[in-house]
C-alpha positions in Angstrom: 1.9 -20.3 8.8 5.4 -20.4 8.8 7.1 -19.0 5.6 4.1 -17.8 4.2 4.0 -14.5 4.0 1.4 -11.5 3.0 2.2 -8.7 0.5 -0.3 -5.7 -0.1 0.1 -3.5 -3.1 -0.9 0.6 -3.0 -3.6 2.3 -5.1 -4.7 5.3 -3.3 -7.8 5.1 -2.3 -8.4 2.3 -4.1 -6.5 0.3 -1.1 -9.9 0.9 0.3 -10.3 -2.7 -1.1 -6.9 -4.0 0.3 -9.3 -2.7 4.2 -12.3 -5.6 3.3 -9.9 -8.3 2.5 -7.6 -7.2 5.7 -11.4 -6.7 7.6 -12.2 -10.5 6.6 -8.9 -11.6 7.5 -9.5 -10.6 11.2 -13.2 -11.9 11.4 -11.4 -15.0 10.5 -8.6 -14.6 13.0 -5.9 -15.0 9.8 -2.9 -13.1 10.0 0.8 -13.6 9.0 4.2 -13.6 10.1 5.3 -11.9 7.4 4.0 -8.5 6.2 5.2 -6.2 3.5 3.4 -3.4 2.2 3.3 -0.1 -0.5 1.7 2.6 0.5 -1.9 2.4 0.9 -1.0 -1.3 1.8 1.2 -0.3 4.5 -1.9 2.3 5.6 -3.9 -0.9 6.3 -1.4 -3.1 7.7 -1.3 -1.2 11.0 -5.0 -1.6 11.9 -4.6 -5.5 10.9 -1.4 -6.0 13.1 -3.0 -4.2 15.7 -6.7 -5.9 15.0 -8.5 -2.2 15.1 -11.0 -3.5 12.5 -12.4 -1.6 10.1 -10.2 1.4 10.8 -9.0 1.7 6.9 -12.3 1.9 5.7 -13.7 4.5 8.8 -10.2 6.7 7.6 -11.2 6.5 3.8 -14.6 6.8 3.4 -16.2 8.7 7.2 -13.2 11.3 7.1 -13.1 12.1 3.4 -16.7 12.8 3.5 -16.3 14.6 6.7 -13.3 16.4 6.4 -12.7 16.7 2.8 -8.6 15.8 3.3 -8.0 15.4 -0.3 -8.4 18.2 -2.5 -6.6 20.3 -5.2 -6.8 23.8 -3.2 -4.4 21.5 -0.7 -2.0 20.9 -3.3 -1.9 25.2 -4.6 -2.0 26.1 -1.0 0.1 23.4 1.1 2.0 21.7 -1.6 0.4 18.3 -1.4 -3.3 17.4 -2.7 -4.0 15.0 0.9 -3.5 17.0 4.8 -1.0 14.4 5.3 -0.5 15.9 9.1 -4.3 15.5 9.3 -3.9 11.6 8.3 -0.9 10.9 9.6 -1.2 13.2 13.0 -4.5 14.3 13.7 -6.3 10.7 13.0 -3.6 8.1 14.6 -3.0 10.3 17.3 -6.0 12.3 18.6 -9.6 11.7 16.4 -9.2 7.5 15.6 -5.9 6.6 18.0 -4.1 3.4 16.6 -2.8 1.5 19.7 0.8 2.1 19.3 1.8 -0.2 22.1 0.7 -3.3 19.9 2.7 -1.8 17.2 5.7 -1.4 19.4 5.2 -4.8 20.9 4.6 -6.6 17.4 7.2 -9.7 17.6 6.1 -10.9 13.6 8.0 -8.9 10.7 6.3 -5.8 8.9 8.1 -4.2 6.2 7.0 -0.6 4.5 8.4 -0.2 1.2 9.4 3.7 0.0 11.6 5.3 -2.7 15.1 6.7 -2.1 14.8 10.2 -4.4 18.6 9.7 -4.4 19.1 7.1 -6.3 15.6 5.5 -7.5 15.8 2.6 -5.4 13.4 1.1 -2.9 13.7 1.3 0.7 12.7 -1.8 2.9 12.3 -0.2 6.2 11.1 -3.3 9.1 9.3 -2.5 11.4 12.0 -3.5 13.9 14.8 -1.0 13.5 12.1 1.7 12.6 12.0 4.4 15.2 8.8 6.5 13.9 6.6 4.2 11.8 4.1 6.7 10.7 6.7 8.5 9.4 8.0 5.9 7.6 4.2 4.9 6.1 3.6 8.7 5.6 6.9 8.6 3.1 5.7 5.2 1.9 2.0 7.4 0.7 3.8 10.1 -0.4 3.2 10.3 -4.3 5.4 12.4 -6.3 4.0 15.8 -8.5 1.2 15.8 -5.6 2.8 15.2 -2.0 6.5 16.4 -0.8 8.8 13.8 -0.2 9.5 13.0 3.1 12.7 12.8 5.2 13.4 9.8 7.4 16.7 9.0 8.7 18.7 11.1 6.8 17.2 10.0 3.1 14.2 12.1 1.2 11.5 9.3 0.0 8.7 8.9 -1.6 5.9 6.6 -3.1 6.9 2.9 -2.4 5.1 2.1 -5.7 7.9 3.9 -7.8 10.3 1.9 -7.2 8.9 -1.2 -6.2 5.2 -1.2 -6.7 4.1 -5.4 -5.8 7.0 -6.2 -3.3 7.1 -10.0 -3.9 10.8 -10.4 -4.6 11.8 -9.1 -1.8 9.0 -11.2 0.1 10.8 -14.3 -1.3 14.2 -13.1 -0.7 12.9 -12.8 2.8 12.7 -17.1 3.1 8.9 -16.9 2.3 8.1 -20.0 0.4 4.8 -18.6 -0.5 3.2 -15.4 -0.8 -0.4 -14.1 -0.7 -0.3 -11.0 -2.8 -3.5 -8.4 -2.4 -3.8 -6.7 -5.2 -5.9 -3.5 -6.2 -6.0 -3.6 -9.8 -8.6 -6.3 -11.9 -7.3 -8.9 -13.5 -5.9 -7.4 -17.2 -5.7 -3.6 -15.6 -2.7 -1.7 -18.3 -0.7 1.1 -16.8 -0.5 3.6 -19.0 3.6 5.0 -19.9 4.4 8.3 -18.0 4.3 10.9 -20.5 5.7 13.7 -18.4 9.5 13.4 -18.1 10.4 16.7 -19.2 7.7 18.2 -16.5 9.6 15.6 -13.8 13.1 17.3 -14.4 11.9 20.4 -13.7 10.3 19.7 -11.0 13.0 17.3 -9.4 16.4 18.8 -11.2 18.4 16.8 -8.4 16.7 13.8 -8.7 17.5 12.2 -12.2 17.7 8.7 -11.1 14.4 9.4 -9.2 12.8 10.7 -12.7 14.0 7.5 -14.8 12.2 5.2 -11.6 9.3 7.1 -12.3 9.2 6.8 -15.9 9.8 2.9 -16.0 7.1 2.5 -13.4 5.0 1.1 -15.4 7.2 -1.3 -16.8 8.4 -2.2 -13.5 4.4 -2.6 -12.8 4.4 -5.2 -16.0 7.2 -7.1 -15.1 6.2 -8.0 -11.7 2.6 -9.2 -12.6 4.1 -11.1 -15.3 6.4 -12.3 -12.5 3.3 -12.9 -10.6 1.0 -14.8 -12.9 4.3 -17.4 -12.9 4.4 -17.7 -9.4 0.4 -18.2 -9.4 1.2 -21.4 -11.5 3.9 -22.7 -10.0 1.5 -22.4 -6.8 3.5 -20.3 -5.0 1.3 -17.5 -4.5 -2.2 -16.5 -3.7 -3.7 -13.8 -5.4 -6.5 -11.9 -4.2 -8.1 -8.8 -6.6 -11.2 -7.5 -7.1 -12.9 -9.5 -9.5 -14.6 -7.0 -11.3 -14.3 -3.9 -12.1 -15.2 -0.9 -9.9 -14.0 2.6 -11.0 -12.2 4.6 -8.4 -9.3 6.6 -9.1 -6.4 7.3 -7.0 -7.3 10.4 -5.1 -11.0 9.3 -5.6 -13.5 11.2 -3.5 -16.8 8.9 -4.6 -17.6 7.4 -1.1 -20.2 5.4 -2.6 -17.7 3.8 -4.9 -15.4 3.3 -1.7 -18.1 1.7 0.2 -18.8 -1.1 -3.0 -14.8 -1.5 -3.5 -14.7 -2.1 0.3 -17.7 -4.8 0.3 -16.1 -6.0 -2.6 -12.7 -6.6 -0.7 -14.4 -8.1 1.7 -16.6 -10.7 -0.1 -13.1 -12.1 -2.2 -11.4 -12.6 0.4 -14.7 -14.7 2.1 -15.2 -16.5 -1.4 -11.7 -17.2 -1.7 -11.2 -18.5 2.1 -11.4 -21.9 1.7 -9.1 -22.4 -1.3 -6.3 -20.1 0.5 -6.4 -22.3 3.7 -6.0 -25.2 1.6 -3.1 -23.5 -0.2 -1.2 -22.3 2.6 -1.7 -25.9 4.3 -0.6 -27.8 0.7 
């Protein structure tokens, strides 16, 4: 398993998906030396480096239809559509504890990607030299126009997925040799062009660089599956999506639809399980 390394794209709640394939993973006893995740990714690496199983899915579909954490009143009345201090507080902490002495004894590499508002950029923060890693995955989540940025050692940062939303280069950069990349888009998914710029000055006048990440998201988006489905050919990735479609939008509340992304997560990964091993041992 040496050199190969895992890398989980965001989605919001569709990253419910990115919980089955992780969920399959651990029935299997698979896991990685290398982790580096956006987002709801990095949401559902911390139950899979510390083998809680099926924590990402209890969080996204039993608390949403309990508690009702994302909503629109949240976002007139708190500033942010999702109780981040319910998800990243109450739940890790008190109501679902993660066992944060696994996470602090974790000897494999786990990366969380973020956005410096500052400058645009992304911001690889390891595991390692990270001294409050829920902070650092809260800032990861935190999507801009609904959720305030969040500080972390000295920097204000945002959505991982601005700036870098598939973090492969930096996988390979890393001395990965190959890559399994979880995706949470189908096969052919478009991202549309942000059409708000003039609404993103306003509401970030000291962020310009942060304003031009966001509006070339989507290119950046292009460019790295393009960058991708290259690698995929030369063999030097796996890729798992869901393959078919399933509507659920970001900040979906449909627990139904979460429940058949999950299942769907779960049953790629299982159909795809042979061909990976013989992949990652090629």
């Amino acid at each position: 398993m040496k050199g190969v390394g895992l890398v989980l794209q965001g989605g919001g709640m569709r990253g419910v998906y990115t919980s089955g394939v992780l969920d399959f993973f651990m029935d299997k006893e698979l896991y990685f030396p290398y982790i580096i995740a956006v987002s709801a990714g990095a949401c559902n690496a911390i139950p899979y480096i510390t083998k809680q199983r099926g924590f990402g899915k209890k969080i996204c579909v039993d608390y949403i239809r309990k508690n009702k954490y994302i909503s629109y009143k949240n976002l007139l009345t708190k500033g942010s559509i999702i109780k981040m201090d319910f998800i990243f507080n109450k739940i890790p902490n008190t109501l679902e504890p993660l066992d944060f002495k696994k996470i602090n004894d974790y000897k494999d590499r786990f990366i969380i990607t973020a956005t410096n508002c500052d400058n645009g950029n992304p911001v690889y923060i390891d595991i390692d030299k990270c001294d409050n890693i829920i902070t650092a995955i809260k800032a990861s989540s935190s999507v801009p126009f609904l959720t305030q940025a969040v500080e972390y050692q000295s920097m204000n940062l945002l959505d991982g997925g601005i700036a870098d939303p598939i973090p492969i280069k930096k996988a390979i950069e890393d001395k990965n040799y190959k890559n399994v990349v979880v995706l949470t888009n189908e096969n052919g998914y478009t991202q549309k062009p942000f059409k708000m710029k003039g609404l993103a000055n306003r509401i970030y006048p000291n962020y310009k660089e942060l304003v031009e990440s966001i509006s070339a998201c989507h290119i950046k988006y292009h460019e790295t599956i393009d960058y991708i489905k290259e690698l995929e050919i030369e063999k030097k990735v796996f890729v798992i999506r869901p393959s078919k479609y399933l509507k659920l939008k970001t900040f979906d509340r449909n627990t139904r639809r979460m429940e058949d992304l999950y299942r769907l997560g779960y049953s790629d990964a299982k159909e795809k399980y042979n061909k990976l091993i013989k992949w990652m041992e090629s």
